[in-house]
N, C-alpha and C positions, 0 to 999 in steps of 0.2 A: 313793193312788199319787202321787208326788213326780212334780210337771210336769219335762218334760223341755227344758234348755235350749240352742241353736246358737248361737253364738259365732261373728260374721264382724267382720273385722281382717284387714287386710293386714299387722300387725306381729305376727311370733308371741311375742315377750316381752308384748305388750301384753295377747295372747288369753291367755296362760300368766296372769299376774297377776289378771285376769279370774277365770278358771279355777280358781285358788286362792281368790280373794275367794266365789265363789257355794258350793266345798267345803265354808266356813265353817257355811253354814245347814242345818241337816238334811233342811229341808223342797224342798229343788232337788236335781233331780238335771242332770249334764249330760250331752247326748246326742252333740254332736259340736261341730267346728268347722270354721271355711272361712275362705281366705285372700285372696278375694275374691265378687264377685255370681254369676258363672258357677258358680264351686265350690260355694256358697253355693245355690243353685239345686239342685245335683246332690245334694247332703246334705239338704235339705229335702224332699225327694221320696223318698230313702232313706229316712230316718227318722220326717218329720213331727211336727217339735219343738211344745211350746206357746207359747213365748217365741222370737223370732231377736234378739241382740242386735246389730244391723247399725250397722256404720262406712258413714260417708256417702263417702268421698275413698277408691276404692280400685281396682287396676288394671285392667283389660279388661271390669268392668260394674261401675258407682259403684250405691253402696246407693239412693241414690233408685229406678234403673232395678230394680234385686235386689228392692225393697220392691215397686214397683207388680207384676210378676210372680209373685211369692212369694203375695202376697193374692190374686192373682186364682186359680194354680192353687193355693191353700193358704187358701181363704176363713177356716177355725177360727184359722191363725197370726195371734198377736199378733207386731207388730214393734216395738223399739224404738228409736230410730236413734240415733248416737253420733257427736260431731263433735268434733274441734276448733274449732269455728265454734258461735259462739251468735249467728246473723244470721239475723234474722226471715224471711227469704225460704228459706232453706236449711229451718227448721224449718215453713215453713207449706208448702213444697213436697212436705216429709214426712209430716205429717200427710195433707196431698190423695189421695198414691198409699198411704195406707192403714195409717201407719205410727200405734202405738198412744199414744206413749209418745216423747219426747227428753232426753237429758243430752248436757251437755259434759262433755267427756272429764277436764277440771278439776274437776267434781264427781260423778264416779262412783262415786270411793269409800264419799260418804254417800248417795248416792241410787239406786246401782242394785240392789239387795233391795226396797227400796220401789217402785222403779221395777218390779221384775217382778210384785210380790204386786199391786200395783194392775191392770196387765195382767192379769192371770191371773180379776180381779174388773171385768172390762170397761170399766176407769177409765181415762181419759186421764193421764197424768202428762210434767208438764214442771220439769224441774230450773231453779232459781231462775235462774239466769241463761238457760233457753229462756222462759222466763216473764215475765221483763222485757223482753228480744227482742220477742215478740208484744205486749206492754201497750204496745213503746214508749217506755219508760223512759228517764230520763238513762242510768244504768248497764245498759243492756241491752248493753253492747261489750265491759263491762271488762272 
């Protein structure tokens, strides 16, 4: 059975391009989408995705607070959080309330397939710029 995937984004071009990129792979299916945490919340409990791919910066409940609630009433969901921000406190804040998995939105296009299969295999996964972030690196900003 093809894990099923939530797509939250407050920018529906953003969820739409998403959306096309994961149609790519045979092995994902998608289940829905939300266009913020509250929404996001309401579709997750309809559905009960395997993967939520959650935007952190978004209206009436930010993904940090959607992740810490989603894993609590949705212990089996993997989440993976999506930022414009690769700043070590955004991403360790993520991880804390449960979250599986971080990309920057600047590298999603080569890491979010990887980013899901590793989820899906209980793997933590941080895209090279959340990974520098957390190490602390000269280039954890750029």
């Amino acid at each position: 059975m093809k894990p099923n995937i939530l797509i939250v984004d407050n920018n529906e071009m953003y969820r739409k391009a998403m959306r096309d990129m994961l149609a790519k792979d045979p092995d994902i299916g998608i289940l829905a989408e939300a266009g913020d945490g509250v929404e996001a919340l309401g579709r997750a409990s309809e559905t009960v995705p395997d993967v939520v791919c959650m935007d952190i910066a978004m209206p009436r409940m930010n993904g940090i607070e959607a992740t810490r609630q989603m894993v609590a009433l949705h212990p089996g969901v993997k989440v993976i959080a999506l930022s414009t921000h690769s700043i070590r406190e955004y991403i360790l804040e993520m991880l804390k309330v449960g979250a599986i998995g971080y990309l920057s939105k600047s590298e999603v296009g080569e890491h979010l397939l990887p980013a899901i299969h590793a989820a899906l295999k209980q793997q933590t996964y941080l895209c090279p710029l959340a990974a520098a972030a957390v190490a602390d690196t000269p280039n954890a900003y750029a």
